[in-house]
C-alpha positions as a Markdown table, in Angstrom:
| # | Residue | x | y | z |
|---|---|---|---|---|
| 1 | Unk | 31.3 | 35.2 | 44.5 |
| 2 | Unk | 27.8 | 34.5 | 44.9 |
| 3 | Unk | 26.2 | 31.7 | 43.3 |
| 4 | Unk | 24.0 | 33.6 | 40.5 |
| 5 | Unk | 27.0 | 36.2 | 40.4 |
| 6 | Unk | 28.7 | 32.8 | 39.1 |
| 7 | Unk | 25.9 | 31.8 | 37.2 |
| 8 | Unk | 26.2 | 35.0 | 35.0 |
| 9 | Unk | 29.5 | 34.5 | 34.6 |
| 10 | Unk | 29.5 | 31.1 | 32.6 |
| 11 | Unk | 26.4 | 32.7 | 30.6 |
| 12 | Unk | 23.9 | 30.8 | 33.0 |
| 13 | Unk | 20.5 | 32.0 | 34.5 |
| 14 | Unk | 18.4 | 30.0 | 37.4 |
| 15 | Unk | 14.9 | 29.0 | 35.3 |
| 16 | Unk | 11.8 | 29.3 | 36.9 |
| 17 | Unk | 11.1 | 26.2 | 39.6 |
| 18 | Unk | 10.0 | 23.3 | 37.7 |
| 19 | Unk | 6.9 | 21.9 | 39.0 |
| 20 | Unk | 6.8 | 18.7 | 40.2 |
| 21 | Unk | 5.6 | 16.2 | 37.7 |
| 22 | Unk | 3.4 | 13.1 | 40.1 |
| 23 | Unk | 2.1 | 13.2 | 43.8 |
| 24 | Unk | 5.4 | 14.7 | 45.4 |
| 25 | Unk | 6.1 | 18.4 | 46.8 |
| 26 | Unk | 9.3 | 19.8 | 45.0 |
| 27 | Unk | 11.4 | 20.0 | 48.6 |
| 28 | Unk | 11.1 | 19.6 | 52.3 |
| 29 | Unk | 13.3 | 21.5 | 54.7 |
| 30 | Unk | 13.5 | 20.0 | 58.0 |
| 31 | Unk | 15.7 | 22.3 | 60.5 |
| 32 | Unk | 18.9 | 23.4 | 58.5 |
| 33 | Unk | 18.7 | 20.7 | 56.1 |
| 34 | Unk | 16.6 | 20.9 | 52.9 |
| 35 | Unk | 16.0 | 17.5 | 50.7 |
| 36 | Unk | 15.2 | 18.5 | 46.6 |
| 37 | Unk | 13.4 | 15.9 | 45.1 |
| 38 | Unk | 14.0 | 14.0 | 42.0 |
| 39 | Unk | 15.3 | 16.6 | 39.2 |
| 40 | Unk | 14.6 | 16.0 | 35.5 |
| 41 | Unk | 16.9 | 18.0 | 33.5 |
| 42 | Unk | 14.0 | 20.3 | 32.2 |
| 43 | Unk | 14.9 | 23.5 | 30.1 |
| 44 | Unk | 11.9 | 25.5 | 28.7 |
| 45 | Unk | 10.0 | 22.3 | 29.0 |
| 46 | Unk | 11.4 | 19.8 | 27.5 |
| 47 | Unk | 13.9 | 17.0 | 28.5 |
| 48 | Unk | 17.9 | 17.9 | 27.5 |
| 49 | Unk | 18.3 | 14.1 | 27.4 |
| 50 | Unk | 16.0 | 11.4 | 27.0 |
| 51 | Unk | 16.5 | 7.3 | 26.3 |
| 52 | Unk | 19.5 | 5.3 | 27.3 |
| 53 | Unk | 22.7 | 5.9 | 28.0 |
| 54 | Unk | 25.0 | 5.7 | 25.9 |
| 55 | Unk | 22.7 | 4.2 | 22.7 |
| 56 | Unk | 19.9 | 7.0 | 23.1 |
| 57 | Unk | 21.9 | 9.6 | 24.6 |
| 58 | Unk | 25.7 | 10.6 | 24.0 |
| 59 | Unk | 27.2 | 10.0 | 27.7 |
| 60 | Unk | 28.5 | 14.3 | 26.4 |
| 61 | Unk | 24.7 | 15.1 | 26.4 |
| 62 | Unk | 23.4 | 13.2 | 29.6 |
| 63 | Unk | 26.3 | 15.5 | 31.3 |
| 64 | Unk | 25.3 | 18.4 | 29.7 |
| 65 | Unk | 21.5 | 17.8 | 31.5 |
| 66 | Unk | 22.8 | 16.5 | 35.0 |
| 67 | Unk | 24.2 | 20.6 | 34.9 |
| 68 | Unk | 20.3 | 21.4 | 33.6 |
| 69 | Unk | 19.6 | 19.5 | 37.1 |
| 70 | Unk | 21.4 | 21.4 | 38.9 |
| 71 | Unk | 20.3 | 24.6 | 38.0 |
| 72 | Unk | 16.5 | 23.0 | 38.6 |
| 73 | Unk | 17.6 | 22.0 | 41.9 |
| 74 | Unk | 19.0 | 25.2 | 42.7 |
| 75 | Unk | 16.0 | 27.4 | 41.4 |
| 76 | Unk | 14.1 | 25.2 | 43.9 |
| 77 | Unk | 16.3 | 25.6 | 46.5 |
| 78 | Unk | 16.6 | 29.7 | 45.6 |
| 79 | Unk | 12.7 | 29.6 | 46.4 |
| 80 | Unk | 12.4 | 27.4 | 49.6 |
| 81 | Unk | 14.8 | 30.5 | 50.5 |
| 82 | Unk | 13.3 | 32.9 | 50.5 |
| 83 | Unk | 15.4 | 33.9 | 47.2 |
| 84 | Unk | 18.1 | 33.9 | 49.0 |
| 85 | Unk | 21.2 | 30.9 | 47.6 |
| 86 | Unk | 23.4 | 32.3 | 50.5 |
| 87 | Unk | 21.7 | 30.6 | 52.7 |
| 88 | Unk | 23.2 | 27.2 | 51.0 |
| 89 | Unk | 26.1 | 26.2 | 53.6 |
| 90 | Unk | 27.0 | 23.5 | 51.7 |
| 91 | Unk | 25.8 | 20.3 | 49.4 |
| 92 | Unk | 25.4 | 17.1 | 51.6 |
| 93 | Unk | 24.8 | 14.3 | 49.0 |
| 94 | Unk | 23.5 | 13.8 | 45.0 |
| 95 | Unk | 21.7 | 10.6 | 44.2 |
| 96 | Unk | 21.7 | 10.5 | 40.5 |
| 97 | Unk | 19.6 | 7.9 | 38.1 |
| 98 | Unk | 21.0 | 7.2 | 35.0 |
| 99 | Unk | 18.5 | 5.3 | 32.4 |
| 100 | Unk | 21.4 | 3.0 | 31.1 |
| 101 | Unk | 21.7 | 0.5 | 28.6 |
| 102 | Unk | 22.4 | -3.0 | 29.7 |
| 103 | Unk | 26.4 | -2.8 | 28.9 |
| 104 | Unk | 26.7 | 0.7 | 30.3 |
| 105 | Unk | 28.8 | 1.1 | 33.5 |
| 106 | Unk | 30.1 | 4.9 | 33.3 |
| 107 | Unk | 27.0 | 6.3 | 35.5 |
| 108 | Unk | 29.9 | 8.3 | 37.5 |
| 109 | Unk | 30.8 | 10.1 | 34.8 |
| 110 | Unk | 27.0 | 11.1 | 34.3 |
| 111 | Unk | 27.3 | 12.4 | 37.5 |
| 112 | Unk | 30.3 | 14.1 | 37.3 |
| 113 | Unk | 28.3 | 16.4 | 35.2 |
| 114 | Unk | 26.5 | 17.6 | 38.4 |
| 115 | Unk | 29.0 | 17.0 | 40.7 |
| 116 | Unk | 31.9 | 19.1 | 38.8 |
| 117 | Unk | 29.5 | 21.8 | 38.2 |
| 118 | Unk | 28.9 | 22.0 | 41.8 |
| 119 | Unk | 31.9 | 22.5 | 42.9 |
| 120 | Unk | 32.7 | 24.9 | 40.1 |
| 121 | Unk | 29.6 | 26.6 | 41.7 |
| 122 | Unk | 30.4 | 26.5 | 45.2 |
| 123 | Unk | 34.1 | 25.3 | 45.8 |
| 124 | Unk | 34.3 | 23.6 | 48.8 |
| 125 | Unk | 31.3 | 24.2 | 49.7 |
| 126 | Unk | 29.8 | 22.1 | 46.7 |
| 127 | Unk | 32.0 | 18.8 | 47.2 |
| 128 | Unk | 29.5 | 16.1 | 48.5 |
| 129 | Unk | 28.4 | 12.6 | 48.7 |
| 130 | Unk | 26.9 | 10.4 | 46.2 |
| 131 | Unk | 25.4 | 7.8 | 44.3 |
| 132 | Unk | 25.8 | 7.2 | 41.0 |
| 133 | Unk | 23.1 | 4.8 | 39.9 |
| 134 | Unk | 22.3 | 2.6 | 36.5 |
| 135 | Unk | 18.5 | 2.1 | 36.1 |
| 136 | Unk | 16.0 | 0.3 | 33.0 |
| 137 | Unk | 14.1 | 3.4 | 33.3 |
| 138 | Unk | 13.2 | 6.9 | 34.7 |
| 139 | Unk | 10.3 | 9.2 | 34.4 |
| 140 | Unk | 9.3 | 10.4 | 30.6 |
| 141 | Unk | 11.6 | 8.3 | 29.5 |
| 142 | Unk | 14.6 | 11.2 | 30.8 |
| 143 | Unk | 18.2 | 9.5 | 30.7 |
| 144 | Unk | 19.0 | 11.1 | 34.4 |
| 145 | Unk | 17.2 | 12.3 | 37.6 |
| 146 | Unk | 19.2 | 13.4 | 40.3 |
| 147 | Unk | 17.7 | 14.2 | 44.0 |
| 148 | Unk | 19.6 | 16.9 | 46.0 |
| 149 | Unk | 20.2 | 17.2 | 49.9 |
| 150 | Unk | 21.6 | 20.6 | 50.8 |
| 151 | Unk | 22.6 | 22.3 | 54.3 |
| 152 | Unk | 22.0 | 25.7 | 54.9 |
| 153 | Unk | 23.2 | 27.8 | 57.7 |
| 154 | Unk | 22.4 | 27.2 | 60.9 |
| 155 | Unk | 20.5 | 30.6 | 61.6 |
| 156 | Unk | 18.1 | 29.4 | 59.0 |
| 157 | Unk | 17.6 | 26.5 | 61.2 |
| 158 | Unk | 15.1 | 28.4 | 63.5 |
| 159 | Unk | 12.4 | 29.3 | 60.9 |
């Protein structure tokens, strides 16, 4: 099943791309390997999830937007190709930022909220690397920000 097939499925739609919001480009594909930068979890323009983890932000919510990540990465992916997700081979690695407070230690299971709905996404194809990362801070105060590195198949290598 394709990914927006799957998508449709669980009730879910790609948004438009979200722009990027400082002095960065929203990905860079270099040979059959495209890097996503830093996702906020962005819906209709405003953050899912924003403050510290868990005082803030319910650890339930900051999942729910690392899945709102996601579905930004993937929209920017969708457009680096050419609107076509099938060219996705497979996810290579998350780094996910979680704005914790200072006794906070459950960032994996922040990231589980991307990672899960990956492979739900994907299968195989959408198990991957990771980080899982506690920080004072992130950008407009979100609670997560996860960057994205995906492959995509090798005949897409050439372009």
């Amino acid at each position: 099943m394709k990914i927006e097939e799957k998508l449709a499925s669980l009730g879910l739609q790609l948004p438009p791309p979200p722009k990027p919001v400082a002095a960065y480009i929203p990905c860079l594909r270099s040979g059959n390997t495209l890097l996503v930068s830093g996702q906020l979890p962005f819906a209709e323009g405003k953050l899912l999830a924003i403050g510290k983890v868990p005082t803030d932000s319910s650890l339930e919510t900051v999942q729910l937007a690392a899945r709102q990540c996601v579905l930004n990465a993937l929209s920017i992916a969708k457009d680096a190709c050419q609107d076509d997700l099938a060219k996705i081979k497979a996810v290579l690695r998350l780094g996910v930022f979680v704005q914790s407070a200072d006794d906070f230690y459950d960032q994996p299971q922040v990231a589980n909220g991307a990672s899960e709905f990956l492979q739900e996404l994907l299968g195989e194809a959408g198990r991957h690397t990771r980080a899982a990362v506690g920080v004072n801070a992130l950008p407009l105060n979100a609670s997560v920000e996860i960057e994205f590195l995906f492959e995509l198949h090798p005949e897409e290598s050439e372009k």
